[in-house]
ZARO-508213 format. One record per residue: residue number from 0; z, x, y of N, C-alpha, C, O in turn. Coordinates in steps of 0.1 Angstrom, whole numbers, plus 5000, padded with zeros to 4 digits. Example, Ala and Ser with C-alpha at 12.3 -4.5 7.8 and 13.67 -1.06 7.14 Angstrom:
# residues 2
  seq   nup  neast  nnorth  caup  caeast  canorth   cup  ceast  cnorth   oup  oeast  onorth
    0  5078   5132    4943  5078    5123     4955  5078   5132    4967  5085   5142    4967
    1  5071   5128    4978  5071    5137     4989  5079   5129    5000  5080   5134    5011
This chain:
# residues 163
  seq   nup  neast  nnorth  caup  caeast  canorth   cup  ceast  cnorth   oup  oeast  onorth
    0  6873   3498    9152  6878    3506     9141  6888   3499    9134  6899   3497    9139
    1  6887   3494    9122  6895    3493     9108  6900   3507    9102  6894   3517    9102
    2  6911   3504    9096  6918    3512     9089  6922   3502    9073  6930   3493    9074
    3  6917   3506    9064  6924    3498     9050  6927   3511    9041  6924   3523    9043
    4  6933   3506    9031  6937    3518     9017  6925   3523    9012  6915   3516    9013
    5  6923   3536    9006  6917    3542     8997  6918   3529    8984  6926   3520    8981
    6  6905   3533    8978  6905    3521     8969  6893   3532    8956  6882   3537    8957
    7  6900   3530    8948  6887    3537     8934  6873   3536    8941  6868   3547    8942
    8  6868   3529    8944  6850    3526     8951  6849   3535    8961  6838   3534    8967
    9  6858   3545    8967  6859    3556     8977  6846   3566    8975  6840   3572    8983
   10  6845   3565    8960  6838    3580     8957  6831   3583    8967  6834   3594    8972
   11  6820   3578    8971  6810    3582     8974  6810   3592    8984  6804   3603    8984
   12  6821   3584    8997  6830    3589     9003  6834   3601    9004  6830   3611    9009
   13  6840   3598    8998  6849    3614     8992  6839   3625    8992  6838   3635    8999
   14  6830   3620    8979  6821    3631     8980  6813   3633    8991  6811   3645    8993
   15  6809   3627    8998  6803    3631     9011  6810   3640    9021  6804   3648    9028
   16  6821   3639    9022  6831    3647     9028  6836   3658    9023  6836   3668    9029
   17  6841   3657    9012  6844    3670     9005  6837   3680    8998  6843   3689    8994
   18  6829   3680    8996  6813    3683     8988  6805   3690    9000  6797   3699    8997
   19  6807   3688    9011  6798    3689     9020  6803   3705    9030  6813   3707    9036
   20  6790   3711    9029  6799    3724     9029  6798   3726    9045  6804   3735    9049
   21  6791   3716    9055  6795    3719     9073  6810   3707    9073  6820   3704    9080
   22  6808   3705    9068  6826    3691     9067  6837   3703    9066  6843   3707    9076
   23  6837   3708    9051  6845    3717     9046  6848   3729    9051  6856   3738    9048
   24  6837   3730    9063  6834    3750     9064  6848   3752    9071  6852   3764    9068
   25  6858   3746    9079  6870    3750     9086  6879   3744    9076  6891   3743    9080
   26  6878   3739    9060  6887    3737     9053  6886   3742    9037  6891   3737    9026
   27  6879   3754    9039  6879    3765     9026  6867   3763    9021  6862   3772    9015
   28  6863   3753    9023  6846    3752     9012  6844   3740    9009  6852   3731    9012
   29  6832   3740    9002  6834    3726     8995  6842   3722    8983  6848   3730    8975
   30  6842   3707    8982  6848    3708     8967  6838   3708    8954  6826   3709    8955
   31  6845   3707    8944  6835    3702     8934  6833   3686    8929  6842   3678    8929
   32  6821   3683    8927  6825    3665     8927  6836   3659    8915  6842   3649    8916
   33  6836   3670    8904  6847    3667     8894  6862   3666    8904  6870   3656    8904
   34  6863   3680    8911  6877    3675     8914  6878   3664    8928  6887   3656    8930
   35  6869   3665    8933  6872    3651     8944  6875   3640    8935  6883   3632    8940
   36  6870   3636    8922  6867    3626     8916  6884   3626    8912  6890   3615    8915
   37  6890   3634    8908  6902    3637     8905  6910   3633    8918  6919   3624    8918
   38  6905   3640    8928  6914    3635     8939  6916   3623    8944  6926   3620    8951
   39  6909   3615    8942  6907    3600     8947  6917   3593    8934  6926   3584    8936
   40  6912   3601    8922  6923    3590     8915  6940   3593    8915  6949   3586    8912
   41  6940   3608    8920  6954    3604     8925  6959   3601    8940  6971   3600    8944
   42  6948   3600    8948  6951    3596     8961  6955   3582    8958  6966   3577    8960
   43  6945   3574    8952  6946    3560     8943  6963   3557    8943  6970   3551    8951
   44  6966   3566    8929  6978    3565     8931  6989   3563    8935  6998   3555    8933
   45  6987   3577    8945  6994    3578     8955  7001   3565    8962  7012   3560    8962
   46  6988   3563    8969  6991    3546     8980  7001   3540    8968  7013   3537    8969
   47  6992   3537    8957  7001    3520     8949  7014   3523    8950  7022   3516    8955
   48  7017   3536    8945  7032    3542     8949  7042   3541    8958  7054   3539    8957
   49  7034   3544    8968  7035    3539     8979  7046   3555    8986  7056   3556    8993
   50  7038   3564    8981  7043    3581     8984  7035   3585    8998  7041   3592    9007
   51  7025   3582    9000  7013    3585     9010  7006   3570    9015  7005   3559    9010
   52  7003   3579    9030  6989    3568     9032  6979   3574    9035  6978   3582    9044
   53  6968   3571    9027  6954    3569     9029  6945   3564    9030  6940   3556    9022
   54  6942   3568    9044  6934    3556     9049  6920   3556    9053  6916   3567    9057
   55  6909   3542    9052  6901    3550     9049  6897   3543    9063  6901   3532    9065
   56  6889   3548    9072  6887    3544     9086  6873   3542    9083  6864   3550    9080
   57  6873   3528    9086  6858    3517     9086  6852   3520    9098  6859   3519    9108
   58  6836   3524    9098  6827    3519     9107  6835   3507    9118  6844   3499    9115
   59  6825   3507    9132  6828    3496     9142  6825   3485    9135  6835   3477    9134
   60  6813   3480    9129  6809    3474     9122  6819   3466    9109  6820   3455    9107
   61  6823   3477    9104  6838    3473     9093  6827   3473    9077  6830   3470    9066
   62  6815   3479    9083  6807    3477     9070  6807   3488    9063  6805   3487    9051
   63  6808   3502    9070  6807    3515     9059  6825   3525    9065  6832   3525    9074
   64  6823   3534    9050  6833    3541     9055  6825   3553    9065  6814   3558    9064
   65  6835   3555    9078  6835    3566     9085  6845   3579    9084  6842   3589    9091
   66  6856   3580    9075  6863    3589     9071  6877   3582    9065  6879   3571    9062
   67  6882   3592    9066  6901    3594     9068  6906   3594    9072  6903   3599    9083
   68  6925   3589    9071  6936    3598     9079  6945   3591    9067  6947   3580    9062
   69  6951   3611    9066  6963    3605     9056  6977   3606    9062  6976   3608    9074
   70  6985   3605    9060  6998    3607     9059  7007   3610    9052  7016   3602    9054
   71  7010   3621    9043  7021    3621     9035  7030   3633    9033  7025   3644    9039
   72  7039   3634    9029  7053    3639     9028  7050   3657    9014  7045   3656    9003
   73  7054   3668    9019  7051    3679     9004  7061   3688    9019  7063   3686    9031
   74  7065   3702    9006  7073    3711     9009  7082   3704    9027  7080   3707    9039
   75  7090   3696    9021  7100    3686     9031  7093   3684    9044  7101   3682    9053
   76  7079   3683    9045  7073    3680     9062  7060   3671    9059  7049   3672    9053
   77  7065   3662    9067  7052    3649     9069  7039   3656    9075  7039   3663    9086
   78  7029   3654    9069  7018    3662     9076  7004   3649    9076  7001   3642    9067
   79  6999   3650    9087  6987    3640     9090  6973   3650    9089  6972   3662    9091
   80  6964   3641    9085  6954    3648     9085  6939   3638    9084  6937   3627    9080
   81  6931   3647    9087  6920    3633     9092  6905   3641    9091  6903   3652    9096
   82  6893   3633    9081  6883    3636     9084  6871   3626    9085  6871   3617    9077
   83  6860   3628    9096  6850    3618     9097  6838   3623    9097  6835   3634    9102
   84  6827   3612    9089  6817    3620     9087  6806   3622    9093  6804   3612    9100
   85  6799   3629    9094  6789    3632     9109  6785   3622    9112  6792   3621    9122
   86  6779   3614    9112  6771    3608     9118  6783   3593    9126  6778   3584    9132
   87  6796   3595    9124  6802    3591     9131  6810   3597    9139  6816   3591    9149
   88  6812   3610    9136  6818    3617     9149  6816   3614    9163  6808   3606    9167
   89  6827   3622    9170  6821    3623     9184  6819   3608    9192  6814   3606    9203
   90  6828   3597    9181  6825    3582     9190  6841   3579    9192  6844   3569    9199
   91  6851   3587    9188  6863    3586     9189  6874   3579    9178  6887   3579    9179
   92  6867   3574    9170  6872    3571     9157  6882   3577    9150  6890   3572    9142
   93  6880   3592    9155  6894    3598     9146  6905   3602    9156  6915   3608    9153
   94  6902   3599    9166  6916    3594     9177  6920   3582    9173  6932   3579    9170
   95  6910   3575    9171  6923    3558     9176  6927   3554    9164  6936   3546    9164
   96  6921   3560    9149  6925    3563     9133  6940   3571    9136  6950   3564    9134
   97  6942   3581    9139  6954    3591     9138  6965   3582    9148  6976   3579    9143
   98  6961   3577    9163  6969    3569     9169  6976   3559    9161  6989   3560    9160
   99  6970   3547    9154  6971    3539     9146  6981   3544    9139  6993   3541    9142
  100  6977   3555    9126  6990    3558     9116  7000   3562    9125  7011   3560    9120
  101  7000   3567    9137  7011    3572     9136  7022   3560    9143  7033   3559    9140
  102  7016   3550    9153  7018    3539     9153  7026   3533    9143  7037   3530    9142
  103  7019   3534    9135  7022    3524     9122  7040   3535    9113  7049   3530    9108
  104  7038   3551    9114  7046    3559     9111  7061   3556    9119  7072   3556    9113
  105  7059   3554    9135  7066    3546     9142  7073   3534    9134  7084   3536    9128
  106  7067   3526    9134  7072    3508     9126  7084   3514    9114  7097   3512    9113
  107  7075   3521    9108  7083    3518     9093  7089   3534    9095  7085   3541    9086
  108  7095   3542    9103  7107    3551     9108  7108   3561    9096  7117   3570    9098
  109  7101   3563    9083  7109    3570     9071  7101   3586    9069  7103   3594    9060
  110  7090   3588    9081  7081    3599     9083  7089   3615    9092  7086   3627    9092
  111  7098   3608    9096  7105    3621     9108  7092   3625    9114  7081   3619    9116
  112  7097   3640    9117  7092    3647     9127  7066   3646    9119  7060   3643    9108
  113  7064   3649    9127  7048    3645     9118  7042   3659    9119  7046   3664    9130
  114  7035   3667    9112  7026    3682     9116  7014   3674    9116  7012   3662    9113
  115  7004   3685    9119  6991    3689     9118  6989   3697    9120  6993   3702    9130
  116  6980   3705    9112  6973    3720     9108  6955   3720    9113  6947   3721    9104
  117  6952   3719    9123  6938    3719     9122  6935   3730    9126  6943   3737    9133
  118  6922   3734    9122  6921    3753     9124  6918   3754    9142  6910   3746    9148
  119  6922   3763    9146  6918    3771     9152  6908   3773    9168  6908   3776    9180
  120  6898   3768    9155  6885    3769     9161  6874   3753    9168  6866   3751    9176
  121  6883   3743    9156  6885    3729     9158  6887   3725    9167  6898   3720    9168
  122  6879   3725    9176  6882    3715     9196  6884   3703    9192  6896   3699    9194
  123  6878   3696    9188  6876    3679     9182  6892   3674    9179  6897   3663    9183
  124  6899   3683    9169  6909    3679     9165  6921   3686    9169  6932   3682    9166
  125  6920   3696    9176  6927    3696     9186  6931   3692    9198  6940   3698    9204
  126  6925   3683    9204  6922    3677     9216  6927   3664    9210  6931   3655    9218
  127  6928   3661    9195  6928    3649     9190  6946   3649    9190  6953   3640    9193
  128  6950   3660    9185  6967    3661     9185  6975   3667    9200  6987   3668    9200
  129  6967   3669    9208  6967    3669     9227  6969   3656    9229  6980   3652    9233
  130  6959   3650    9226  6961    3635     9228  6970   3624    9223  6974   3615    9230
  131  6971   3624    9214  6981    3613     9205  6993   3619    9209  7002   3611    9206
  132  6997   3631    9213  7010    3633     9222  7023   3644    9215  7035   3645    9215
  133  7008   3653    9205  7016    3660     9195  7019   3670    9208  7017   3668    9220
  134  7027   3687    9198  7032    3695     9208  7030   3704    9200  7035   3703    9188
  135  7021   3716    9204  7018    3727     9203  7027   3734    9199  7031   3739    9209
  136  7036   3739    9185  7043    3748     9181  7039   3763    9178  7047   3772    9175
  137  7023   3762    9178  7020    3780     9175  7007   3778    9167  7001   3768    9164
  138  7002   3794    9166  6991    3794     9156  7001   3800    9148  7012   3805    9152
  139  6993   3799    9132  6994    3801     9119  6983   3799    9105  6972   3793    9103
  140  6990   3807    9099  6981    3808     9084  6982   3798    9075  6993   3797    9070
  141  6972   3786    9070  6974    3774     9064  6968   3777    9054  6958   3784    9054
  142  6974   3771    9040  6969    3772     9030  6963   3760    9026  6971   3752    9029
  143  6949   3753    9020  6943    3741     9019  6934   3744    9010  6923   3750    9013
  144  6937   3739    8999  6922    3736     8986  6925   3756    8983  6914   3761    8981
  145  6932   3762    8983  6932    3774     8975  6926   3786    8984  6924   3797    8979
  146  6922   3783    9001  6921    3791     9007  6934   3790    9019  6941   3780    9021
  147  6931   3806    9027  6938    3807     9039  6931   3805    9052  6921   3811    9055
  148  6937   3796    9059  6928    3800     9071  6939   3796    9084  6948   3788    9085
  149  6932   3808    9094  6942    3802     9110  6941   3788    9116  6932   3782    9121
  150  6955   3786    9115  6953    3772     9126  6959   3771    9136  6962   3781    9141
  151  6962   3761    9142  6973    3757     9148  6984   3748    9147  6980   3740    9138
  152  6995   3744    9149  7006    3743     9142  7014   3732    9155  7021   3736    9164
  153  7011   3718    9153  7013    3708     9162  7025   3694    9150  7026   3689    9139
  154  7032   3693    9163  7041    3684     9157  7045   3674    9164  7048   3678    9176
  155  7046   3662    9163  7049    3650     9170  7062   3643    9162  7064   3641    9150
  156  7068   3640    9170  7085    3625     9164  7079   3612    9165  7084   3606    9175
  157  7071   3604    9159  7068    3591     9162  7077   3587    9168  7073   3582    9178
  158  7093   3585    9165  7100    3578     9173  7101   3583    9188  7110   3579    9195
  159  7094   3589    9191  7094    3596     9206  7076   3585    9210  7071   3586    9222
  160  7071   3580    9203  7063    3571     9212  7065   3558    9212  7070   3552    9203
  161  7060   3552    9223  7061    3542     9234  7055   3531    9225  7043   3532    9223
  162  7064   3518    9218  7055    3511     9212  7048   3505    9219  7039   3498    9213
Protein backbone atom coordinates (compact mmCIF):
# COMPACT_ATOMS: atom_id res chain seq x y z
CA UNK A 1 0.00 0.00 0.00
CA UNK A 2 1.06 3.57 -1.23
CA UNK A 3 -0.35 6.59 -0.06
CA UNK A 4 0.35 9.99 -2.52
CA UNK A 5 -1.76 13.44 -2.82
CA UNK A 6 -5.07 13.85 -4.46
CA UNK A 7 -4.15 15.14 -7.84
CA UNK A 8 -6.90 16.76 -10.57
CA UNK A 9 -6.81 13.06 -12.58
CA UNK A 10 -8.72 11.76 -9.23
CA UNK A 11 -11.95 12.04 -10.97
CA UNK A 12 -12.71 8.98 -11.86
CA UNK A 13 -12.05 8.07 -8.36
CA UNK A 14 -14.02 10.25 -6.83
CA UNK A 15 -16.75 9.53 -8.76
CA UNK A 16 -16.72 5.94 -8.19
CA UNK A 17 -16.88 6.45 -4.62
CA UNK A 18 -19.09 9.19 -4.22
CA UNK A 19 -21.68 8.59 -6.87
CA UNK A 20 -22.05 5.24 -5.78
CA UNK A 21 -25.01 4.73 -3.83
CA UNK A 22 -23.77 1.09 -1.69
CA UNK A 23 -20.35 3.38 -0.96
CA UNK A 24 -22.50 6.37 0.15
CA UNK A 25 -25.51 4.40 1.70
CA UNK A 26 -23.85 4.99 5.57
CA UNK A 27 -22.80 8.55 4.32
CA UNK A 28 -26.26 10.26 3.26
CA UNK A 29 -26.40 9.14 -0.43
CA UNK A 30 -24.77 9.63 -3.35
CA UNK A 31 -23.23 12.63 -4.69
CA UNK A 32 -23.78 14.25 -7.85
CA UNK A 33 -20.87 14.01 -10.31
CA UNK A 34 -21.05 17.98 -10.71
CA UNK A 35 -20.40 18.33 -7.11
CA UNK A 36 -17.68 15.61 -6.65
CA UNK A 37 -16.10 17.35 -9.61
CA UNK A 38 -16.24 20.45 -7.29
CA UNK A 39 -14.89 18.50 -4.56
CA UNK A 40 -11.79 17.37 -5.93
CA UNK A 41 -10.98 20.77 -7.16
CA UNK A 42 -11.04 21.99 -3.76
CA UNK A 43 -9.62 19.01 -2.13
CA UNK A 44 -6.84 19.91 -4.96
CA UNK A 45 -6.59 22.93 -3.25
CA UNK A 46 -6.72 22.07 -0.16
CA UNK A 47 -3.40 19.80 -0.13
CA UNK A 48 -1.27 22.74 -2.35
CA UNK A 49 -2.29 24.72 0.72
CA UNK A 50 -1.32 22.61 2.65
CA UNK A 51 -4.76 22.97 5.08
CA UNK A 52 -5.59 19.11 4.74
CA UNK A 53 -4.35 15.76 3.73
CA UNK A 54 -5.70 13.83 1.08
CA UNK A 55 -4.70 10.99 0.37
CA UNK A 56 -5.25 8.86 -2.20
CA UNK A 57 -4.38 5.10 -1.16
CA UNK A 58 -2.80 3.03 -4.30
CA UNK A 59 -3.58 -0.45 -5.09
CA UNK A 60 -0.67 -3.26 -3.83
CA UNK A 61 0.32 -3.05 -7.23
CA UNK A 62 0.77 1.09 -6.97
CA UNK A 63 -1.09 0.88 -10.36
CA UNK A 64 -4.81 1.93 -9.52
CA UNK A 65 -6.54 4.02 -6.99
CA UNK A 66 -8.06 1.93 -4.03
CA UNK A 67 -9.62 4.94 -2.03
CA UNK A 68 -8.90 7.53 0.64
CA UNK A 69 -7.83 8.90 3.89
CA UNK A 70 -8.09 12.48 4.70
CA UNK A 71 -7.06 14.43 7.40
CA UNK A 72 -8.10 17.81 8.10
CA UNK A 73 -8.90 20.46 10.68
CA UNK A 74 -13.14 22.37 10.69
CA UNK A 75 -15.26 23.55 13.77
CA UNK A 76 -11.62 23.40 15.97
CA UNK A 77 -11.32 19.34 15.71
CA UNK A 78 -8.95 17.27 13.44
CA UNK A 79 -11.12 14.66 12.04
CA UNK A 80 -9.80 11.50 9.73
CA UNK A 81 -11.76 9.82 7.50
CA UNK A 82 -11.33 7.05 4.95
CA UNK A 83 -12.94 5.41 1.97
CA UNK A 84 -12.19 2.23 -0.31
CA UNK A 85 -13.59 0.89 -3.15
CA UNK A 86 -15.16 -2.49 -3.35
CA UNK A 87 -13.42 -4.42 -4.95
CA UNK A 88 -10.49 -3.61 -2.66
CA UNK A 89 -11.99 -3.83 0.55
CA UNK A 90 -11.78 -6.35 3.08
CA UNK A 91 -7.64 -6.74 2.16
CA UNK A 92 -6.80 -4.25 4.91
CA UNK A 93 -5.80 -1.32 3.03
CA UNK A 94 -7.88 1.13 4.98
CA UNK A 95 -6.07 0.07 8.20
CA UNK A 96 -2.63 0.43 7.23
CA UNK A 97 -3.91 3.88 5.05
CA UNK A 98 -5.40 5.50 8.50
CA UNK A 99 -2.26 3.91 10.47
CA UNK A 100 0.19 5.71 8.12
CA UNK A 101 -1.61 9.31 8.35
CA UNK A 102 -1.77 9.16 11.61
CA UNK A 103 1.83 8.12 11.83
CA UNK A 104 2.68 10.70 9.70
CA UNK A 105 0.03 13.19 12.04
CA UNK A 106 2.55 11.99 14.80
CA UNK A 107 5.88 13.44 12.76
CA UNK A 108 4.59 16.78 11.96
CA UNK A 109 2.68 17.24 15.81
CA UNK A 110 0.17 20.36 14.48
CA UNK A 111 -3.05 17.79 14.40
CA UNK A 112 -3.82 17.47 18.45
CA UNK A 113 -6.22 15.33 19.59
CA UNK A 114 -7.74 13.23 15.92
CA UNK A 115 -11.84 12.16 15.72
CA UNK A 116 -13.57 9.82 13.68
CA UNK A 117 -17.27 9.65 12.92
CA UNK A 118 -17.99 6.28 11.32
CA UNK A 119 -21.65 5.31 11.54
CA UNK A 120 -22.88 2.97 13.73
CA UNK A 121 -23.60 0.21 11.80
CA UNK A 122 -19.97 0.21 10.11
CA UNK A 123 -17.94 -2.93 11.63
CA UNK A 124 -15.17 -2.43 9.02
CA UNK A 125 -14.39 1.03 10.30
CA UNK A 126 -14.96 0.58 13.48
CA UNK A 127 -12.68 -2.20 14.19
CA UNK A 128 -10.49 0.06 11.96
CA UNK A 129 -10.38 3.04 14.85
CA UNK A 130 -10.29 -0.20 17.63
CA UNK A 131 -7.35 -0.85 16.05
CA UNK A 132 -5.09 2.05 15.19
CA UNK A 133 -5.66 2.71 19.05
CA UNK A 134 -8.57 5.34 18.87
CA UNK A 135 -10.93 5.50 22.06
CA UNK A 136 -14.43 5.16 22.04
CA UNK A 137 -15.98 8.55 23.31
CA UNK A 138 -19.82 7.70 22.61
CA UNK A 139 -22.52 7.44 19.93
CA UNK A 140 -23.82 10.48 18.23
CA UNK A 141 -25.66 12.45 15.50
CA UNK A 142 -23.12 13.33 12.47
CA UNK A 143 -23.83 15.67 9.97
CA UNK A 144 -22.04 14.75 6.33
CA UNK A 145 -23.01 15.91 2.79
CA UNK A 146 -26.45 17.62 4.21
CA UNK A 147 -27.67 14.48 6.08
CA UNK A 148 -27.89 13.20 9.71
CA UNK A 149 -26.88 10.04 10.66
CA UNK A 150 -25.84 7.93 14.08
CA UNK A 151 -22.37 7.24 14.68
CA UNK A 152 -19.83 6.67 16.76
CA UNK A 153 -17.57 9.20 18.22
CA UNK A 154 -13.73 7.94 18.60
CA UNK A 155 -10.74 9.95 19.28
CA UNK A 156 -7.01 9.29 19.32
CA UNK A 157 -3.69 11.93 20.54
CA UNK A 158 -1.11 10.84 17.91
CA UNK A 159 1.33 11.94 20.29
CA UNK A 160 0.20 9.06 22.54
CA UNK A 161 1.61 6.54 19.73
CA UNK A 162 4.68 4.55 19.79
CA UNK A 163 6.84 5.81 16.88
Amino acid sequence: MRLRDVEPTDLDAYVRMRCDPVMMAELGGPQTPERVAHQLERDVETVQDDSAWIKMILSPDGERVAGTVTLYSHEGMSEIGWMVLPEFQGRGLAGEAVRAVLGLARADGRWGPIHAFPSRTNAASNAICRSAGFTLAGAEETAFAGSIFPTNHWILDPSDLHA
